[in-house]
C-alpha positions in Angstrom: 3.7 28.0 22.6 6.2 26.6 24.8 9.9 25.3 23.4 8.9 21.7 24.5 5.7 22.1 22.2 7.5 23.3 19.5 9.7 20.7 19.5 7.7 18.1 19.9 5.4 19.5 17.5 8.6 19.9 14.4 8.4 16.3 13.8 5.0 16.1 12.5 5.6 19.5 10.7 8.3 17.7 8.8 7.1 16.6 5.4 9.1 13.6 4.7 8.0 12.0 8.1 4.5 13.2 7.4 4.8 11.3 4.0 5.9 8.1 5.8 2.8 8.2 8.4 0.8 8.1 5.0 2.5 5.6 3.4 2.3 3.3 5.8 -1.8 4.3 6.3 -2.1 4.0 3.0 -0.6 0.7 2.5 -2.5 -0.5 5.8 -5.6 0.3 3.7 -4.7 -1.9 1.0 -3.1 -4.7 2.8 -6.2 -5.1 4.9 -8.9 -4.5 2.4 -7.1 -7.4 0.1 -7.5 -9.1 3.5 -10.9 -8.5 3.9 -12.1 -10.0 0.8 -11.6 -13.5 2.4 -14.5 -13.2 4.6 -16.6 -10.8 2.3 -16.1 -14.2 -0.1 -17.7 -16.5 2.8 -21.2 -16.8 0.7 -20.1 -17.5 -2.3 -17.3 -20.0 -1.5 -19.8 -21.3 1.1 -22.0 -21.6 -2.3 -18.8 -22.9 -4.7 -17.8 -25.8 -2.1 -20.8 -26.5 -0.1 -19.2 -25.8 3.0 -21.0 -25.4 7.1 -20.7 -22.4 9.2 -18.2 -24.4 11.3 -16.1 -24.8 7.9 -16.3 -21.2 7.7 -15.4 -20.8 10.9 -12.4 -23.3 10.3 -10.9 -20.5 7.4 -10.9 -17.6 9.6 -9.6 -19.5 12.3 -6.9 -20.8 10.6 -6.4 -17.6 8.9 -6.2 -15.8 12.1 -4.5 -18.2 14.3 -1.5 -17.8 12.1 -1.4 -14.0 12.2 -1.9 -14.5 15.9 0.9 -16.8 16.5 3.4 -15.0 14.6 3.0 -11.8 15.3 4.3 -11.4 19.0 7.2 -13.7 17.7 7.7 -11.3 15.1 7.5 -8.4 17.2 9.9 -9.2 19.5 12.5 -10.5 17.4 12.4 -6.7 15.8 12.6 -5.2 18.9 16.5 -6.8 18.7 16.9 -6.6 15.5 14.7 -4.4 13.5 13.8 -6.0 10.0 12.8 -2.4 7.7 12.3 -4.3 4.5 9.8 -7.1 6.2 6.7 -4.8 5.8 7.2 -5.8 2.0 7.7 -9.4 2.5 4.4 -9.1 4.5 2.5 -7.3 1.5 4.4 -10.5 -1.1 2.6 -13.0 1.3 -0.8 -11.4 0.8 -0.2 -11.7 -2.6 0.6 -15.1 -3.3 -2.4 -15.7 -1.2 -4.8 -14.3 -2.8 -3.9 -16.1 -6.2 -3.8 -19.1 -4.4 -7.5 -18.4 -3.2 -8.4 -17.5 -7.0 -7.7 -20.5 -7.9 -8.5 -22.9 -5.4 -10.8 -25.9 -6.3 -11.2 -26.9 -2.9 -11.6 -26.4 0.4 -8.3 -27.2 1.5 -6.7 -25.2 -0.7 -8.8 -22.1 0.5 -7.5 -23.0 4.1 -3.8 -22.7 2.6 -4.4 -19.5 1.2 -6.1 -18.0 4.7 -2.8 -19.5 5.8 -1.2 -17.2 3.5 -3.1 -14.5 3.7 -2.5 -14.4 7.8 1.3 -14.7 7.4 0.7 -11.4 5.6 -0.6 -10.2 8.4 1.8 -11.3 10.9 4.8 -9.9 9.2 3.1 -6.1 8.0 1.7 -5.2 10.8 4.3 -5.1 14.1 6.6 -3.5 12.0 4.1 -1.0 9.9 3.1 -0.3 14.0 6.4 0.8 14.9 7.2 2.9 11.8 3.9 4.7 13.1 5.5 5.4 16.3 8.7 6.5 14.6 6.9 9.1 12.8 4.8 10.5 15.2 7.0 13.8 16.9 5.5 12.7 20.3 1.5 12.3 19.5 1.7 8.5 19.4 -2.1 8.4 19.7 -2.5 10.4 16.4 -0.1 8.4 14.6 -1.4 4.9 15.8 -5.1 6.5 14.8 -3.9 7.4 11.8 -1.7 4.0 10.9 -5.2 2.1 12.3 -7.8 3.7 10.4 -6.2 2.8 6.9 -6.9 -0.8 7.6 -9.9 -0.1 9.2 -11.1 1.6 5.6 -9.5 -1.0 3.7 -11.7 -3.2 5.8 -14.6 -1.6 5.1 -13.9 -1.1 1.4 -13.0 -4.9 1.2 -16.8 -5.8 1.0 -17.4 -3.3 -1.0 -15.0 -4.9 -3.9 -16.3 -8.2 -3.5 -19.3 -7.2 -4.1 -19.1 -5.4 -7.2 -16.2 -7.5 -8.4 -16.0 -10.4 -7.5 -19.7 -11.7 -7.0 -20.2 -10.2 -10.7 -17.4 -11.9 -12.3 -16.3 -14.8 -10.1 -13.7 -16.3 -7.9 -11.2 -16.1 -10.1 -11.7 -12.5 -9.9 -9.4 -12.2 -7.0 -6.5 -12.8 -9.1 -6.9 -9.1 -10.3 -6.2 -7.5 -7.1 -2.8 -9.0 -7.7 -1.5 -5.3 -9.2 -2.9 -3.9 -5.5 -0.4 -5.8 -3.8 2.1 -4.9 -6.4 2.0 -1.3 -5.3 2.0 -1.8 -1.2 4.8 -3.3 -2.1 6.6 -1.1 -4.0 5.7 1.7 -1.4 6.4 -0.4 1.7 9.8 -0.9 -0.1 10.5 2.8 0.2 9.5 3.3 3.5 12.0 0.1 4.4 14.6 2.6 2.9 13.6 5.3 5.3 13.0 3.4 8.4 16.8 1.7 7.8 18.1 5.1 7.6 16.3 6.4 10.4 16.3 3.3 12.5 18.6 3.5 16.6 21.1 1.8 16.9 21.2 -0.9 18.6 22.1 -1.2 22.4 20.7 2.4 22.7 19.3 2.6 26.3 15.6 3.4 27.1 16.8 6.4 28.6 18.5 7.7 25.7 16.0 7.0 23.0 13.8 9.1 24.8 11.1 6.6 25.7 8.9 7.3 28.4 8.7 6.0 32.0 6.1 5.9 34.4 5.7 5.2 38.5 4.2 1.6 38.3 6.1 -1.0 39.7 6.6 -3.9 37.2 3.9 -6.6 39.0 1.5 -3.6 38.3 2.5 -2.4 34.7 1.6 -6.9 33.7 -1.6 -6.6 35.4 -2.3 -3.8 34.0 -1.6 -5.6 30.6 -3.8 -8.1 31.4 -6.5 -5.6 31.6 -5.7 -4.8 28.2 -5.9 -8.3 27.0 -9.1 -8.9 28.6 -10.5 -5.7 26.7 -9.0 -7.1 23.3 -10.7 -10.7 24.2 -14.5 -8.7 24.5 -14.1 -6.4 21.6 -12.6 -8.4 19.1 -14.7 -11.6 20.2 -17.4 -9.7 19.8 -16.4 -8.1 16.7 -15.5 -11.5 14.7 -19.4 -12.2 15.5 -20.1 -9.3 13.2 -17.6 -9.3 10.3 -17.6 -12.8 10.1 -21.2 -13.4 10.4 -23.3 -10.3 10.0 -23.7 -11.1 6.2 -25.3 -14.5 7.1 -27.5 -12.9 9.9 -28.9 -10.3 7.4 -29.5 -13.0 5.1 -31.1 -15.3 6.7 -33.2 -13.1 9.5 -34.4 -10.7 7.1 -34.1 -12.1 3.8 -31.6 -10.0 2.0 -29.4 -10.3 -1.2 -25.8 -11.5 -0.4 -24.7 -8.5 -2.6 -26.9 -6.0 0.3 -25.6 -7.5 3.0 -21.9 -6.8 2.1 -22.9 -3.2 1.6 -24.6 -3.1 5.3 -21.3 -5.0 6.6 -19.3 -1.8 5.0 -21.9 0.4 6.6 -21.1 -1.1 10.0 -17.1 -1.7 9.1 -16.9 2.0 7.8 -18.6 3.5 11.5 -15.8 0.8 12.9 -13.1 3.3 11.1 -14.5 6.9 12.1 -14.1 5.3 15.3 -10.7 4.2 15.1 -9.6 7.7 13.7 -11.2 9.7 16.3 -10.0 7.2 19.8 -6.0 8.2 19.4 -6.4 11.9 19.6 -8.5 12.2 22.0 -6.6 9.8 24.2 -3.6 11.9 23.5 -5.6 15.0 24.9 -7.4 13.3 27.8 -5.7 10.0 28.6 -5.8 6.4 27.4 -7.6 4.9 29.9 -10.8 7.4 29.6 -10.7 6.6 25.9 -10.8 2.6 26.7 -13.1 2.8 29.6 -15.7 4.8 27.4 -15.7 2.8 24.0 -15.7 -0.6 25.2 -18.3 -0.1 28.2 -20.3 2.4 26.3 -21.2 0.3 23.8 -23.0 -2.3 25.5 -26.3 -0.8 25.6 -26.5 -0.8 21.8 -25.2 -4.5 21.4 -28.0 -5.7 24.0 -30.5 -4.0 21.9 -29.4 -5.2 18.7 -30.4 -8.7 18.8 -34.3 -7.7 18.9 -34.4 -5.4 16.5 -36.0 -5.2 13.1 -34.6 -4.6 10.2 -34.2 -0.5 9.4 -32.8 -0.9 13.7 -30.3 -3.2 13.0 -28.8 -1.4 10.4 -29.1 1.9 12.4 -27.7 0.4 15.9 -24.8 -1.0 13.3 -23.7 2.5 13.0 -22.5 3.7 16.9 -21.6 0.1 17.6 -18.7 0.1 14.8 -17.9 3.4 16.2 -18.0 2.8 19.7 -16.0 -0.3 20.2 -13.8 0.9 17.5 -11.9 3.6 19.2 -10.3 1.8 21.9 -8.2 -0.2 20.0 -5.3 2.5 19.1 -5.6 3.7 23.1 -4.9 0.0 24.0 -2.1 -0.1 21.7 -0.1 3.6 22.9 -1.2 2.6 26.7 0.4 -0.7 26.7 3.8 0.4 24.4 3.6 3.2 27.4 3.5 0.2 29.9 6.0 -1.3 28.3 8.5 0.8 27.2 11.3 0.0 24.6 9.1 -3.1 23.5 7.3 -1.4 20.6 7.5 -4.3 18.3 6.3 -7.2 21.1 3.5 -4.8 22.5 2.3 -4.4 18.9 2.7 -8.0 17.3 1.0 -9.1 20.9 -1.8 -6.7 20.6 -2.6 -7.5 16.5 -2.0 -10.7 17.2 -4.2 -11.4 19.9 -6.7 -9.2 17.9 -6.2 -12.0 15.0 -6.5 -14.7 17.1 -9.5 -13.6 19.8 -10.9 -13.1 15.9 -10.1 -16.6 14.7 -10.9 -18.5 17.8 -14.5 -16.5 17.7 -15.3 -17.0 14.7 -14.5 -21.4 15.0 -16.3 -21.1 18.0 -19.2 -18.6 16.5 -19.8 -20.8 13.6 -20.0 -24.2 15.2 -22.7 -22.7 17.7 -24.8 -21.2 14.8 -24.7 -25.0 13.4 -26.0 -26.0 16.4 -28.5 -23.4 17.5 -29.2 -20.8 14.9 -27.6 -17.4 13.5 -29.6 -15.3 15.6 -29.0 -17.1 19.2 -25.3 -16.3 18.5 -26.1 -12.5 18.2 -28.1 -12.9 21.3 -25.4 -14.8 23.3 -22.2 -12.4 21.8 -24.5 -9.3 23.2 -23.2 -9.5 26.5 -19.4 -9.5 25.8 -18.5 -5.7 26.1 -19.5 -5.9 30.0 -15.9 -7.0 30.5 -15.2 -3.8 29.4 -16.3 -3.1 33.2 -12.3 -4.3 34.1 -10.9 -1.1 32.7 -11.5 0.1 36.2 -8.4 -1.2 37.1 -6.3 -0.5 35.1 -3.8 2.8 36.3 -3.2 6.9 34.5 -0.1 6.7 33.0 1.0 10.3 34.0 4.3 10.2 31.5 6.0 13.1 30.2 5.3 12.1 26.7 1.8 12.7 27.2 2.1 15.7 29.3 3.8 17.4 26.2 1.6 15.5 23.6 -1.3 16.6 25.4 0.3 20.8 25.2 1.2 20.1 21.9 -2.5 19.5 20.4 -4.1 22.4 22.6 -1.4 25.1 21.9 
């Protein structure tokens, strides 16, 4: 092993840092799977308050529309002035949240606690995204796959909860994960003590924190970061057709128990974090760009097909499309904080954020077309999204020395 690799490598050798990847994982896991019960709860408050798919649409919008909006804002301020204790503040807003959506009695009260919920999200996860990157000794594609897949479990487990919880025992119910949020808190207030400590100073150069460079010219890197946006757009437009909608489609296509259909939506949301896990590493051994290209692209053949499938097919095509278009999203993140350099936080909140919002703006749009048409045409028409993944052609290999030595590092 080479002394490069070896030093690269120490970092993630060192427990404490080690520790703090997990924390922040783990705390990923719990602020997104608290997250996560808002839409797993679409049936029953669509039940409780008598409310349209485009009122439905109208919560995750405004849920997601504030976690898009702030994000990039948030991002950016922190890449001036870093905030360590924020990822705490993020978990408190979750909190209050979901005791305001435990007792709400209408449904504009279950629009301010999406509102809520989102700020949560807006605040946790630039910051959480950058505490990732401090930790990683180098492999920022294992560490953002790592910080990733906790809230793609807590996703997945989020359905799960609601529906051995909360459709047995009631809205009110959500008031009890109250002592969840109580320990992401506490955690996230530890790793704020570790980040402050280990924090640059500020008015540290690029050059001296290490970060690295690459050949494109700066017209080039923003159009290459429009790539990257477009790729967000399909997958996550695409995506908010199945989280926010999938229980609705099983439902009423093929007849199935609210309670069943939040276990196939974990079925498909649990692929969607295998996927997430596995896209970081190997983009730090081949390249971002390969892993993009591949998961976003590859997918469409399954998404075509799953609109005229029966029912045992739909479940089974559920499987490699969460997997598929799940990868990409922690190579999209590394390449573009690699396109960007020294603009952790903004690349971060912009990415998440635009996640949030592509999301939201989906799911408004989603829901008023299955008012208007049916459940199923909105399957059919969202089929065809991942063939913009066809524009990752364009976008550039990053040959920096970061990945040049992340890359020895996981081979030697």
């Amino acid at each position: 092993m080479t002394t490069h690799a070896a030093e690269d490598r120490r970092p993630m050798l060192d427990g404490t840092v080690l520790r703090v990847l997990i924390a922040v994982s783990a705390c990923h896991l719990m602020n997104d799977m608290l997250q996560a019960l808002l839409p797993a709860m679409y049936p029953l408050l669509q039940n409780n308050f008598a409310l349209s798919f485009g009122q439905i649409g109208l919560i995750t919008l405004t849920y997601q529309l504030v976690a898009s909006i702030l994000q990039p804002v948030i991002g950016h301020f922190a890449d001036r002035r870093p905030i360590p204790y924020s990822l705490a503040v993020g978990m408190g807003f979750t909190l209050v949240g979901l005791i305001a959506l435990s007792f709400a009695g209408g449904f504009l009260t279950v629009l301010l606690a999406a509102a809520l919920i989102g700020a949560g999200s807006s605040v946790f996860h630039p910051e959480a995204s950058r505490v990732a990157r401090m930790a990683s000794g180098g492999r920022h594609g294992f560490a953002q796959s790592l910080f990733q897949v906790g809230g793609s479990c807590g996703s997945a487990i989020g359905p799960l909860v609601a529906a051995a919880v909360i459709y047995t025992h009631g809205q009110g119910s959500v008031a009890w994960f109250a002592a969840i949020a109580f320990v992401g808190i506490a955690v996230l207030s530890v790793v704020g003590v570790w980040y402050s400590r280990h924090r640059r100073p500020r008015g540290v150069g690029r050059a001296a924190q290490g970060l690295e460079r690459h050949a494109l010219a700066p017209k080039q890197a923003w159009l290459a970061l429009g790539v990257l946006l477009a790729l967000i757009f399909s997958k996550f437009f695409y995506t908010a057709s199945i989280s926010s909608y999938y229980t609705f489609y099983l439902i009423h296509k093929f007849g199935v128990s609210a309670e069943a259909a939040a276990i196939y939506l974990f079925i498909f949301l649990g692929a969607g974090a295998a996927g997430t896990f596995i896209g970081g590493p190997i983009g730090d051994r081949i390249g971002r760009k390969y892993v993009i290209w591949g998961s976003i692209l590859g997918v469409l053949p399954f998404t075509l097909a799953l609109p005229y499938a029966d029912f045992t097919w739909t479940i089974v095509l559920s499987i490699p499309i969460g997997f598929i278009i799940s990868s990409a999203f922690a190579a999209i993140v590394v390449y573009g904080q690699e396109l960007l350099p020294g603009r952790i936080g903004l690349v971060a909140g912009l990415f998440f954020g635009l996640a949030f919002g592509i999301g939201g703006i989906g799911a408004g749009v989603l829901g008023e077309l299955a008012d208007a048409t049916s459940i199923e045409f909105v399957f059919e028409v969202c089929s065809y999204l991942p063939a913009i993944g066809l524009l990752a052609v364009f976008l550039p290999n990053l040959d920096t020395a970061v990945q040049r030595r992340a890359a020895k590092a996981v081979g030697d």
